[in-house]
N, C-alpha and C positions, 0 to 999 in steps of 0.2 A: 369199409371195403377192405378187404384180406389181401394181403399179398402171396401171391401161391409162386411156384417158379413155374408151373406154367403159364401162370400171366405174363412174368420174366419173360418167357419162348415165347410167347404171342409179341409180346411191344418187342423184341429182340428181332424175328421174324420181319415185322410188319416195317420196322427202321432197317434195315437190310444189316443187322449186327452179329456179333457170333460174342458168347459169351464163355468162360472156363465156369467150372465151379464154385472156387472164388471171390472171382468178379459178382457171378448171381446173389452168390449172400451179402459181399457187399451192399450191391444194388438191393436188394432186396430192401436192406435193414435202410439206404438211403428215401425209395418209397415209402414206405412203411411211418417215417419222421415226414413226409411231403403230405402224407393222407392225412399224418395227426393233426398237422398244422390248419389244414383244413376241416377238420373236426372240430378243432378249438374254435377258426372261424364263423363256423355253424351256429356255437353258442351264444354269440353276440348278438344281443333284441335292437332290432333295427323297425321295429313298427314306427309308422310314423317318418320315416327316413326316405326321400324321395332318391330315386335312383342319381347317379352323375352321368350325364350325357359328355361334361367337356369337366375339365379339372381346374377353370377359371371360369369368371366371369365374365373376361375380356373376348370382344370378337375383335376379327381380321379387319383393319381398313383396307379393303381391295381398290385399286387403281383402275379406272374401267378399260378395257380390255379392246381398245380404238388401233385398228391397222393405220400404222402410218409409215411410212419411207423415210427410215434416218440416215441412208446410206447409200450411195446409188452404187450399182455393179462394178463401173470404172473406180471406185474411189476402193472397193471391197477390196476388186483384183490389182487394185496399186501395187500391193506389196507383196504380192504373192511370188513363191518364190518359181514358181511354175505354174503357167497359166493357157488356156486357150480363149476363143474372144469371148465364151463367157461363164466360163467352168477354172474353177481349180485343179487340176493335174498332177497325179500323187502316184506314188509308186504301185504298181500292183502288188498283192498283198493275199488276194487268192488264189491257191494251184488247183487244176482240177488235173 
């Protein structure tokens, strides 16, 4: 794949960015090392190489996922420092 500057102005464009002159060569010459590197990648014989779904072989021990009541309301709003009988009560924090 080529690097043109107008690919520049398109991904520039498309990222809502504005570029000098520059900067585009810069960028440009910085793609251009991104494209190779994935060039390079390309060459590598991977026949016979099964894809990676996960990057270990370890799964999750999940806890099974049981509603239960560890707290009850009154114990919640004990310590609240502003309360109603069963809401917390906080500064308002919206203007319309």
């Amino acid at each position: 794949m080529e690097i043109t500057t107008k690919k520049i102005d398109e991904l520039a464009h498309l990222a809502r960015l504005e570029f000098n002159e520059n900067e585009k060569i810069k960028i440009k010459a910085d793609l251009q090392r991104i494209v190779g590197f994935f060039d390079k990648l390309s060459e590598v014989d991977t026949d016979g190489v099964e894809p990676l779904i996960y990057m270990s072989d370890r799964t999750n021990n999940l806890r099974p996922d049981n509603i239960e009541e560890k707290i009850t309301k009154k114990e919640a709003l004990k310590n609240a420092p502003s309360k109603d009988s069963d809401y917390f009560k906080v500064s308002k924090f919206i203007k319309k």
